[in-house]
Backbone as a printed PyTorch tensor [residue, N CA C, xyz], in Angstrom:
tensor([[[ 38.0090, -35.9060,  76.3600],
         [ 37.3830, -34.6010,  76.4680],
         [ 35.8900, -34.7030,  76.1760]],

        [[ 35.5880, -33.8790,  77.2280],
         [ 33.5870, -34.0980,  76.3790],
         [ 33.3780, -33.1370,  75.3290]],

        [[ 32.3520, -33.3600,  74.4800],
         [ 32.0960, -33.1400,  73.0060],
         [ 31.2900, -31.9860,  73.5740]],

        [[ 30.4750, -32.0890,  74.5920],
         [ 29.3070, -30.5440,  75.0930],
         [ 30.1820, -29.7320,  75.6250]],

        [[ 31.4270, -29.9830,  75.8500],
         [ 32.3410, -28.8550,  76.9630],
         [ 32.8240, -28.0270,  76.0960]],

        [[ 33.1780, -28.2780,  75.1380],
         [ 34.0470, -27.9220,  73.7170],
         [ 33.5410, -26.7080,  73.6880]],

        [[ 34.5820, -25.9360,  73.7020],
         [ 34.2880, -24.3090,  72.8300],
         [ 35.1100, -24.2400,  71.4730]],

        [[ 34.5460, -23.5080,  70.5990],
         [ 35.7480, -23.6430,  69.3360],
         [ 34.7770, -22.3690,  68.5310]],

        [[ 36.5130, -21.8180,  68.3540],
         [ 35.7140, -20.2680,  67.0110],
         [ 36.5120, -20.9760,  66.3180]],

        [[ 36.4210, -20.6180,  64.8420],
         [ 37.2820, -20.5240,  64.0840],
         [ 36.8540, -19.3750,  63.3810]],

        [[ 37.9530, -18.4620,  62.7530],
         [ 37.6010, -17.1520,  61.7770],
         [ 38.4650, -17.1580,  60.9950]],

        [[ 38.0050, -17.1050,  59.9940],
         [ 38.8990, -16.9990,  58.1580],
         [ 38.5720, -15.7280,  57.9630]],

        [[ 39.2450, -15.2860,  57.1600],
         [ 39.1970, -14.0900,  56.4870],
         [ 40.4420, -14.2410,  55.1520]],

        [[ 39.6700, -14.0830,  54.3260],
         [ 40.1060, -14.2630,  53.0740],
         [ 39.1680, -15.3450,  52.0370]],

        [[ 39.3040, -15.7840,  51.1530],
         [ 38.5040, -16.9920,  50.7100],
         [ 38.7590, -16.3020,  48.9940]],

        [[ 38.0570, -17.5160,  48.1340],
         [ 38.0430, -17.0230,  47.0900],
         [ 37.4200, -16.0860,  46.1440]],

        [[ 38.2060, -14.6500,  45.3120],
         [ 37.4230, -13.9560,  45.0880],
         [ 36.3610, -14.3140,  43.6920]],

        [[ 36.6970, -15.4600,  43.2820],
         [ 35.1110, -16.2000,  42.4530],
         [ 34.0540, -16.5870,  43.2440]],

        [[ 34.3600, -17.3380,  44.1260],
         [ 32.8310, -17.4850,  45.0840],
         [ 32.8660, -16.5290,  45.9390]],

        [[ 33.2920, -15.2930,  46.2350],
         [ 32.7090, -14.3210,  46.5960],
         [ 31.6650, -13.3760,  45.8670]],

        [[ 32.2290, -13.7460,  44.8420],
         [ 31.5540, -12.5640,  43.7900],
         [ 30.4310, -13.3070,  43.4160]],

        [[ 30.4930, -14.6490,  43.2860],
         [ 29.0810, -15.3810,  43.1760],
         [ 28.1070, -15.4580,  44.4320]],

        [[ 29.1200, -14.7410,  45.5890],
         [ 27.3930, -15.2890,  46.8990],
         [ 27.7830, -16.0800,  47.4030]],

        [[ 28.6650, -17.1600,  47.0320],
         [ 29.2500, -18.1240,  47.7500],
         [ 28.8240, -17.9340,  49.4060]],

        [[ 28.1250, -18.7830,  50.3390],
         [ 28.1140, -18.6390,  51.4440],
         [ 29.6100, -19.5070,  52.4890]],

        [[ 30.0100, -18.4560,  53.3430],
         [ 31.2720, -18.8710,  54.0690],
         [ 31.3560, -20.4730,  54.3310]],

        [[ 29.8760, -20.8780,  55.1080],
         [ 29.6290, -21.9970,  55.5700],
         [ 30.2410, -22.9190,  54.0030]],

        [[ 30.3760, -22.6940,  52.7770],
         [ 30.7540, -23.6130,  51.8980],
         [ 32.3720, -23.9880,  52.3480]],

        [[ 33.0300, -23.5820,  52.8010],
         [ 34.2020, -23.3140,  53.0820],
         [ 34.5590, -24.4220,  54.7660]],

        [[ 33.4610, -24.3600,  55.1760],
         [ 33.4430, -24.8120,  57.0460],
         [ 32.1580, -25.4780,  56.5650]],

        [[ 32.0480, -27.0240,  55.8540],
         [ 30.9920, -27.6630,  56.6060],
         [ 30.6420, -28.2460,  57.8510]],

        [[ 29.3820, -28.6430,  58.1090],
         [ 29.4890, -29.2630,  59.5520],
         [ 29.9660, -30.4570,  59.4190]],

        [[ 30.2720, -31.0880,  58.5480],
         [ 30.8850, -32.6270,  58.6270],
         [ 32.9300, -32.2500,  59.1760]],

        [[ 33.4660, -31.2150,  58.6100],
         [ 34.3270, -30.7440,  58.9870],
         [ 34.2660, -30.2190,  60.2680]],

        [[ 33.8900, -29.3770,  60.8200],
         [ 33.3010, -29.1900,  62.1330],
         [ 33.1700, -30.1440,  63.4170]],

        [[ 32.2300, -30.9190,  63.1000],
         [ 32.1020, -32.1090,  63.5590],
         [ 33.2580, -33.5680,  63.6460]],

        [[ 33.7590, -33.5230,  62.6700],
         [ 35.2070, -34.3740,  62.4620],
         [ 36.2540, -34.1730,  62.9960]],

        [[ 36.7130, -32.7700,  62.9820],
         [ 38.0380, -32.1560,  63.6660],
         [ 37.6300, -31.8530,  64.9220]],

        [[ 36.6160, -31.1760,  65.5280],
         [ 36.5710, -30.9390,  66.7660],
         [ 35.7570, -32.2890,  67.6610]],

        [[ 35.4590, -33.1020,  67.0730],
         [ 34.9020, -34.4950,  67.9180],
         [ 33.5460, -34.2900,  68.3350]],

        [[ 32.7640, -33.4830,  67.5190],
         [ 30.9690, -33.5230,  67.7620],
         [ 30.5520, -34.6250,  67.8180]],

        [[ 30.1690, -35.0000,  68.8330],
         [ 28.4500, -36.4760,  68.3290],
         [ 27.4730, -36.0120,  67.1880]],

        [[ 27.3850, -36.4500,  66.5160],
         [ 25.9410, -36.6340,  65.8400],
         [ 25.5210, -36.1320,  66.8480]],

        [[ 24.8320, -36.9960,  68.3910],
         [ 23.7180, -36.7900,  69.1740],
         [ 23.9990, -35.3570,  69.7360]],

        [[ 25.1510, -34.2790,  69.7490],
         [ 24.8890, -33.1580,  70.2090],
         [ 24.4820, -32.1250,  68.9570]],

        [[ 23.6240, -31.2730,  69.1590],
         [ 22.8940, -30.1860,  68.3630],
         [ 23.9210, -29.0650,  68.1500]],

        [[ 24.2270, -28.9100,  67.1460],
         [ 25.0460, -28.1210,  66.1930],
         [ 24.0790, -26.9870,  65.4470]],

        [[ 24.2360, -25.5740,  66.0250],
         [ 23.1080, -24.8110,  65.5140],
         [ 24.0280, -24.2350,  64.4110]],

        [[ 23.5530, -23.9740,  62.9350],
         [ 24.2070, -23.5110,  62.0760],
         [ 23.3610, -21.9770,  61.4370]],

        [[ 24.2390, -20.7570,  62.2050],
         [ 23.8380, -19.7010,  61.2690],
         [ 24.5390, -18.9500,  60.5810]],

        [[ 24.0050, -18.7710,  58.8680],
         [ 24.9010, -18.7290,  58.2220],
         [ 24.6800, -17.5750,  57.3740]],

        [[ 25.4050, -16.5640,  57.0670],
         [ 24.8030, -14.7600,  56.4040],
         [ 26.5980, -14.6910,  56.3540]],

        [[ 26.5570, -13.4890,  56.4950],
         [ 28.4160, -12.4790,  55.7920],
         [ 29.1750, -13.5660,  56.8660]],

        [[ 28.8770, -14.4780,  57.9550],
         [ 29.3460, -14.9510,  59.0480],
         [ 28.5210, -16.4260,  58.9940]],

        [[ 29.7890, -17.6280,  58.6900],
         [ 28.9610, -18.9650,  59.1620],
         [ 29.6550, -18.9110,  60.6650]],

        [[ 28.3180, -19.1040,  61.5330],
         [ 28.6830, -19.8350,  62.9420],
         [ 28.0240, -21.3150,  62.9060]],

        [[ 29.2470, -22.0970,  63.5940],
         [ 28.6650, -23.1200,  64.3620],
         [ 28.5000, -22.9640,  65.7550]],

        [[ 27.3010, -22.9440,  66.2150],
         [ 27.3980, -23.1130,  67.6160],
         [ 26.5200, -24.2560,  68.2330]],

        [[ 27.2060, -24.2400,  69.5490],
         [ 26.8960, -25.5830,  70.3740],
         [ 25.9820, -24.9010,  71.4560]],

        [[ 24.5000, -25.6810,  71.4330],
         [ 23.9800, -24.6940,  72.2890],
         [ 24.5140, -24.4360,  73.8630]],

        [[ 24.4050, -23.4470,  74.6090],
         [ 25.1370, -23.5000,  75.9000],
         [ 24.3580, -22.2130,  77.1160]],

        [[ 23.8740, -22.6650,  78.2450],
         [ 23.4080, -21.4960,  79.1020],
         [ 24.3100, -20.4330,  78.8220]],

        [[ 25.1540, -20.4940,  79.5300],
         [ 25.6270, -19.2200,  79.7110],
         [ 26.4050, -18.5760,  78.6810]],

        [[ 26.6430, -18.7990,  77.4320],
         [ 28.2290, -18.1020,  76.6570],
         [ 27.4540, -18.8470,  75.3890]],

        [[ 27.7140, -18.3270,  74.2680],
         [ 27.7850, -18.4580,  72.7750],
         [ 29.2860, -19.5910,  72.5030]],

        [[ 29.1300, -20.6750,  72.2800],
         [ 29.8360, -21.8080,  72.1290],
         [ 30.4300, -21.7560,  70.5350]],

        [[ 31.4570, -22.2950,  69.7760],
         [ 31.2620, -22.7910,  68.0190],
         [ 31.8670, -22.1320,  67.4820]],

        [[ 31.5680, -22.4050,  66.3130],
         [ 32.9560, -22.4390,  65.2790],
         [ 32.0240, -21.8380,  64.2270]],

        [[ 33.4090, -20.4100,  64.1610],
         [ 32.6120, -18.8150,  62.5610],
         [ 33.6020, -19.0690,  61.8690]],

        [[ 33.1230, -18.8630,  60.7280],
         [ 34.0930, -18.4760,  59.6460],
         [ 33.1060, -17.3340,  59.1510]],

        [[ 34.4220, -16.1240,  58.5600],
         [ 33.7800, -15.2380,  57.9410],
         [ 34.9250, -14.3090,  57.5150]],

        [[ 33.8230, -14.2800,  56.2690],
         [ 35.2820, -13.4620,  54.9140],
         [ 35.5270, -12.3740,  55.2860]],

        [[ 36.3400, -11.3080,  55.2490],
         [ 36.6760, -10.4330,  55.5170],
         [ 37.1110,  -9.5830,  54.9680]],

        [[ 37.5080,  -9.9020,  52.9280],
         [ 38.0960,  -9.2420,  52.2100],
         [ 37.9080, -10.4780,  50.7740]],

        [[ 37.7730,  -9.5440,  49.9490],
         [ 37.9980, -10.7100,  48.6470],
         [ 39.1380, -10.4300,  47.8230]],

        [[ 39.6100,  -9.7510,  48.0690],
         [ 41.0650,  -9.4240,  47.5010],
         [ 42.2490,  -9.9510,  47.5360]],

        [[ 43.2910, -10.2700,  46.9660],
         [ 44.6220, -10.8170,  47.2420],
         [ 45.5960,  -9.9420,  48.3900]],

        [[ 46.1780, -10.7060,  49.4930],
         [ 46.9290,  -9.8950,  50.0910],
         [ 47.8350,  -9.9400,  49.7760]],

        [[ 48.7110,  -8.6580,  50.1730],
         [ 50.7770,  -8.7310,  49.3440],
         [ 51.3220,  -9.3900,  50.1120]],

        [[ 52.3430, -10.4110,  49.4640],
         [ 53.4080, -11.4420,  49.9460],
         [ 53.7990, -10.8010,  51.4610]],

        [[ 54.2880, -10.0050,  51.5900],
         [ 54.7340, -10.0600,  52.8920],
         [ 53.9090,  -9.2650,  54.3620]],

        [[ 52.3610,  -9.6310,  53.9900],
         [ 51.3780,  -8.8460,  54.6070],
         [ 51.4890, -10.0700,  55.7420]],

        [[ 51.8090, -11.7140,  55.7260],
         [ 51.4920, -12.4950,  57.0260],
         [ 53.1090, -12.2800,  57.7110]],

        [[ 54.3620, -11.7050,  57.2550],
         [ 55.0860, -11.7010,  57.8310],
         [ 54.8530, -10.5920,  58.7090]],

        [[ 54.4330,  -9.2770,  58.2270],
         [ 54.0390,  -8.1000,  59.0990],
         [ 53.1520,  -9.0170,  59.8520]],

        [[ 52.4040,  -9.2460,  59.9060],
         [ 51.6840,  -9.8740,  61.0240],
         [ 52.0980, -10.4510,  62.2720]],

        [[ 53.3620, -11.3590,  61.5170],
         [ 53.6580, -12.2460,  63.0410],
         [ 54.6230, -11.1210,  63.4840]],

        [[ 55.1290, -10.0000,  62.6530],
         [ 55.9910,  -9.3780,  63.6920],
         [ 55.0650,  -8.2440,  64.8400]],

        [[ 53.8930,  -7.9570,  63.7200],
         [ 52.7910,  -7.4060,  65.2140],
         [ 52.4910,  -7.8750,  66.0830]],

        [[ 52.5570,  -9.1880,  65.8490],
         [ 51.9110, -10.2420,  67.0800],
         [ 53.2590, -10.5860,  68.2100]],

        [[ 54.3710, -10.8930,  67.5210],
         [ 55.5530, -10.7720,  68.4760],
         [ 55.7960,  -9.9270,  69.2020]],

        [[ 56.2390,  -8.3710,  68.8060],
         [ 56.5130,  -7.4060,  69.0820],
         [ 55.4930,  -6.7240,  69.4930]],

        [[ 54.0050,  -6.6050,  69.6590],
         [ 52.8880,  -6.2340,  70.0040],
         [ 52.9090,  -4.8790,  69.4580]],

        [[ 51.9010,  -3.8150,  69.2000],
         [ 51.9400,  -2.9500,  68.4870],
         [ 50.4060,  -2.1560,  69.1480]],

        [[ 50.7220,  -0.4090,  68.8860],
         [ 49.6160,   0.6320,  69.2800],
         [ 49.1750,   1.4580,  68.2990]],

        [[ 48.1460,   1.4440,  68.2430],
         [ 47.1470,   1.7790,  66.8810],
         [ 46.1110,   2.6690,  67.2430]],

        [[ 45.6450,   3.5040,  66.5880],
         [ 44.5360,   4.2280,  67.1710],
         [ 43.2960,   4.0720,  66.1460]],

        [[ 42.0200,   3.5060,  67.2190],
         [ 41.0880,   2.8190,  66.4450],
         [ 39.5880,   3.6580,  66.6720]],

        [[ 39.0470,   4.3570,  66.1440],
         [ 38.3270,   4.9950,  66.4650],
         [ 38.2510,   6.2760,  67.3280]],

        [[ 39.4640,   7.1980,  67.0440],
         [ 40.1550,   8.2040,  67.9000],
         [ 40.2280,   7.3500,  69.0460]],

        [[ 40.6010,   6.2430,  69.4030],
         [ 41.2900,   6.0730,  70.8490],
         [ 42.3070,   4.9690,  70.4720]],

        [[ 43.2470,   5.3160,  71.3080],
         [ 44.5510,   4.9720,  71.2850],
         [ 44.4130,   3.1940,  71.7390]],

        [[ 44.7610,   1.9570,  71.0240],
         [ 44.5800,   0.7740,  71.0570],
         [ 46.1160,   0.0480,  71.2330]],

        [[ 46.4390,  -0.7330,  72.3050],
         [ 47.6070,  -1.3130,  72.7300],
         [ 47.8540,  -2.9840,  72.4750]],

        [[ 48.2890,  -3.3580,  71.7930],
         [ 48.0330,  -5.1430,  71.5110],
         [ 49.0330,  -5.4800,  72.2020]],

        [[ 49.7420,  -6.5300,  73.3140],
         [ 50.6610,  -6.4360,  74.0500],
         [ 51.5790,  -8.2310,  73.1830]],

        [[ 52.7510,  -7.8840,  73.3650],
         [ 53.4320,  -8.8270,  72.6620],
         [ 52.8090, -10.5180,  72.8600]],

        [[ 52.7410, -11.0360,  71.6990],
         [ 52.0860, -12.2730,  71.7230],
         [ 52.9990, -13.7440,  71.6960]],

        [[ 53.0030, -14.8780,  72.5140],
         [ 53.6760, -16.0430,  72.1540],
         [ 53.0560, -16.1930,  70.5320]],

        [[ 53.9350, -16.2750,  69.6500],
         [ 53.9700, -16.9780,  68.2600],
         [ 55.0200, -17.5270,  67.7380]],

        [[ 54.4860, -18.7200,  66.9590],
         [ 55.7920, -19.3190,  66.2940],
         [ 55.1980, -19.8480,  65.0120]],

        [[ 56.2210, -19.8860,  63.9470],
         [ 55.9870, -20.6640,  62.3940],
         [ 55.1770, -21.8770,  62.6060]],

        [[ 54.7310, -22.4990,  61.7540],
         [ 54.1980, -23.4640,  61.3920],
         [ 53.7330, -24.1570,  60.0880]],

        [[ 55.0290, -25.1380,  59.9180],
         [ 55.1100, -25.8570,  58.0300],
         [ 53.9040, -26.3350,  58.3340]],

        [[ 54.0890, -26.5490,  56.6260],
         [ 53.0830, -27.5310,  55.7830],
         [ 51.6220, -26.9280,  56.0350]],

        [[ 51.3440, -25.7530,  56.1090],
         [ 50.1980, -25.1610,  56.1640],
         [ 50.0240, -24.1150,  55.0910]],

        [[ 49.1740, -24.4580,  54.1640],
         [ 48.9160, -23.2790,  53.0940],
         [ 50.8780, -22.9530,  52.6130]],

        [[ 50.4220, -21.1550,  52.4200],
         [ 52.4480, -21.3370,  52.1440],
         [ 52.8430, -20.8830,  52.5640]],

        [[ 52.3930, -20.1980,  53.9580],
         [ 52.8330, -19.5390,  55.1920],
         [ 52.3170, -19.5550,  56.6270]],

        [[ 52.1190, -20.3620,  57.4340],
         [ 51.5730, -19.8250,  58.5780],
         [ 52.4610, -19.3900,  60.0370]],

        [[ 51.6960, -19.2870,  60.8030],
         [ 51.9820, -18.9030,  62.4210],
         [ 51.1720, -19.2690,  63.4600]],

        [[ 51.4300, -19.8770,  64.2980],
         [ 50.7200, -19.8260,  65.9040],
         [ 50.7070, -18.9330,  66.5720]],

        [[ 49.6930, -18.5880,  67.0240],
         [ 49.5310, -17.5360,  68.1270],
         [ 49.3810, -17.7590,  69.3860]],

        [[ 49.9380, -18.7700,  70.0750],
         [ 49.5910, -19.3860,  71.4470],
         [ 48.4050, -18.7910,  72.0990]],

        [[ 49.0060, -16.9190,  72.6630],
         [ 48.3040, -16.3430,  73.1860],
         [ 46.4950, -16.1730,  72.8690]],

        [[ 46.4370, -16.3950,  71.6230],
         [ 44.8940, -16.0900,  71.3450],
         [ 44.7330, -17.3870,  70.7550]],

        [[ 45.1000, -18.8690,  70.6800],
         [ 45.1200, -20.3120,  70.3760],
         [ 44.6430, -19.7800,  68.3450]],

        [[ 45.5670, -19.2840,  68.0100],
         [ 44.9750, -18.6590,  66.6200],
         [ 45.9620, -18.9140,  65.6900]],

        [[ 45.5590, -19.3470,  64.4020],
         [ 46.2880, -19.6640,  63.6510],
         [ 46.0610, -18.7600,  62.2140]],

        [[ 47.1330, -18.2540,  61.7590],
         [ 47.3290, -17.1830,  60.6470],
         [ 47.4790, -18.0170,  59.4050]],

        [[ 47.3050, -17.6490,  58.2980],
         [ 47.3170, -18.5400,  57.1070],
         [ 47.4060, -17.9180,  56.0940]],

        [[ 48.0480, -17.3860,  54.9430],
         [ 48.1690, -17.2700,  53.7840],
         [ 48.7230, -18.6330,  52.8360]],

        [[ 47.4740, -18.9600,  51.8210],
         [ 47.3180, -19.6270,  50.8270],
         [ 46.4650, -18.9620,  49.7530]],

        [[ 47.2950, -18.9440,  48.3740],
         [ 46.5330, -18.9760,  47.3150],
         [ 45.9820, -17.4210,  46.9250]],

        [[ 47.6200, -16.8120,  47.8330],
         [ 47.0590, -15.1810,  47.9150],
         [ 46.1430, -15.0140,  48.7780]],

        [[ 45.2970, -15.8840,  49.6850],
         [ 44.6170, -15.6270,  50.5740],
         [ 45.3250, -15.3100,  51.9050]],

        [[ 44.5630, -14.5430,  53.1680],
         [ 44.5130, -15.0170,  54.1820],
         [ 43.6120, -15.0970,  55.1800]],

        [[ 43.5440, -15.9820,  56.2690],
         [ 42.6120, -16.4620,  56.8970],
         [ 43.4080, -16.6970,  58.3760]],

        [[ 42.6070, -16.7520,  59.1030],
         [ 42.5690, -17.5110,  60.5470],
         [ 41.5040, -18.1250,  60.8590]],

        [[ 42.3590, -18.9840,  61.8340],
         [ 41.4910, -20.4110,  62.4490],
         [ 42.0650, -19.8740,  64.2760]],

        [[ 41.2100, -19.7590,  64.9700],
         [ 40.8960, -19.3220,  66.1000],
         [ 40.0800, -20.6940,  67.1240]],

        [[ 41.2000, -21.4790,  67.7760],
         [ 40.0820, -22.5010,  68.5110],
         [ 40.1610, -22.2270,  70.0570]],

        [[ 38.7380, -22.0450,  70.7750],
         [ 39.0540, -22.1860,  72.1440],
         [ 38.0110, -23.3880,  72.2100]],

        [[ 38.6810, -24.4430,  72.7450],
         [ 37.9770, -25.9210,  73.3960],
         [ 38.3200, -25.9130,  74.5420]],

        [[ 37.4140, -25.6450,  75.7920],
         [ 37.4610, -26.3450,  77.1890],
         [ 38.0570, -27.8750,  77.0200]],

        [[ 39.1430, -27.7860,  78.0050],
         [ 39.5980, -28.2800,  78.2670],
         [ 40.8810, -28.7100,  77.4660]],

        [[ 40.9520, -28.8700,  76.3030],
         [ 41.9140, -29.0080,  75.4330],
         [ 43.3370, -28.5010,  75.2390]],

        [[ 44.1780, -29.0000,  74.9690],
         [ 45.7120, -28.4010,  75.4130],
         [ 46.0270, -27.4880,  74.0580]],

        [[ 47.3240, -26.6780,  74.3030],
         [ 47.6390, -26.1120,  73.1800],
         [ 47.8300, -26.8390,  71.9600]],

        [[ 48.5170, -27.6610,  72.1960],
         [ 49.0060, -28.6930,  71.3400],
         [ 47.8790, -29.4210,  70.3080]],

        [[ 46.9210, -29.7670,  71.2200],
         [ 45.6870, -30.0000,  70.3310],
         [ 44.9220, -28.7310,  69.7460]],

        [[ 45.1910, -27.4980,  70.2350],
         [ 44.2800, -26.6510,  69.4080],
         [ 44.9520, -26.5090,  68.1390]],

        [[ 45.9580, -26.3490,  68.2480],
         [ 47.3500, -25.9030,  66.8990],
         [ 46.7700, -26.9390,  66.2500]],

        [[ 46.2970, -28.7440,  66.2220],
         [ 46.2100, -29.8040,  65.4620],
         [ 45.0080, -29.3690,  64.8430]],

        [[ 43.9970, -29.2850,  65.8560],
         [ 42.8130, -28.8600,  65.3560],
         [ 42.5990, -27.6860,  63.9030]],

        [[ 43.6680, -26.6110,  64.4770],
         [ 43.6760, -25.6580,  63.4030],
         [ 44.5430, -25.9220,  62.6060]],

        [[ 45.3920, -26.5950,  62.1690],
         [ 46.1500, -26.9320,  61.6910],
         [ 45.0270, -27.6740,  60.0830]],

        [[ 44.6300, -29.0810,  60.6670],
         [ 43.6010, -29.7690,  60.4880],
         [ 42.5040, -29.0310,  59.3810]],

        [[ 41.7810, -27.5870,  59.6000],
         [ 40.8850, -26.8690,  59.7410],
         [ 40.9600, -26.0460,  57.9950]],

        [[ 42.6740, -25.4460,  58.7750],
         [ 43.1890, -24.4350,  57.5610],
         [ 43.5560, -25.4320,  56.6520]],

        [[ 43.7100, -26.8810,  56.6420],
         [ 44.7220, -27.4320,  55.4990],
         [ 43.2650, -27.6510,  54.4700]],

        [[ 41.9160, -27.8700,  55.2030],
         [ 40.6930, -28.1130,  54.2930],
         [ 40.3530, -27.0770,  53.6580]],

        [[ 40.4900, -25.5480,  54.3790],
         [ 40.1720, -24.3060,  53.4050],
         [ 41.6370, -24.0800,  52.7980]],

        [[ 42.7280, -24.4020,  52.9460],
         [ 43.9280, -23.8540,  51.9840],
         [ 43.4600, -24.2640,  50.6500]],

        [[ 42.7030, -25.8680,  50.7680],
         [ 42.4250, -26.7990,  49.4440],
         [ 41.2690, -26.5150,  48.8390]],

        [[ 40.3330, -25.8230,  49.3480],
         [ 39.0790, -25.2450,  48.7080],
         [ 38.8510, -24.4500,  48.3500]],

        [[ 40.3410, -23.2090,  48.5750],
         [ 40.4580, -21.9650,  48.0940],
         [ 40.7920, -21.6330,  46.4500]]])
């Protein structure tokens, strides 16, 4: 796969509420050596890093915003069975009304996934991976041109097991 073709988000949400409360920046959580390691960067390609309430990595690119965000979303503990509601929204798809208008999420391919934090899920449909560890939760979100499912799940897999451990 080429290293410039690569698209990749990743988005956490959750993290710890001590280095939140200290300022902690997200990017502590997603270095670029991580970045660069799991998704197969060269050194020789330019990795733009901006980093505020939202670390992005991005890869510069004409047309489209390329790279890999992390960004907290809550500093609070979520309740035990807040990632199971999840995968059943994501299975069963679910309608919400978001700003007085009526919002439709349409049923999603997902399945479990051990040895991740102490709960996760795949989301085929959005290549996204759900995560509760440590009372946290987070997602890891990869789109890489060209890359198969199978490798995005590794990738995120890979991604969440470095923030399950830094949380």
């Amino acid at each position: 796969m080429n290293a410039i073709r690569r698209f990749a988000t990743l988005l956490l949400i959750g993290g710890s509420t001590a280095a939140l409360a200290q300022g902690a920046s997200p990017c502590t959580y997603l270095p670029e050596a991580l970045v660069r390691t799991v998704f197969r960067i060269p050194a020789a390609q330019t990795l733009e890093k901006k980093d505020g309430a939202t670390c992005r990595w991005e890869l510069p690119a004409a047309s489209r915003s390329r790279g890999v965000s992390l960004n907290f979303m809550r500093s609070s503990p979520v309740r035990p069975g807040t990632i199971d509601t999840l995968f059943a929204r994501m299975r069963d798809g679910m309608s919400s009304e978001v700003r007085g208008k009526q919002v439709t999420i349409a049923p999603k391919d997902v399945k479990w996934v051990s040895g991740v934090g102490d709960k996760a899920f795949w989301n085929n449909d959005l290549s996204q991976l759900a995560v509760t560890a440590k009372g946290r939760l987070f997602y890891v979100t990869v789109n890489l041109d060209g890359w198969s499912s199978e490798d995005k799940l590794a990738g995120s897999v890979e991604v969440a097991k470095a923030v399950a451990g830094a949380l």
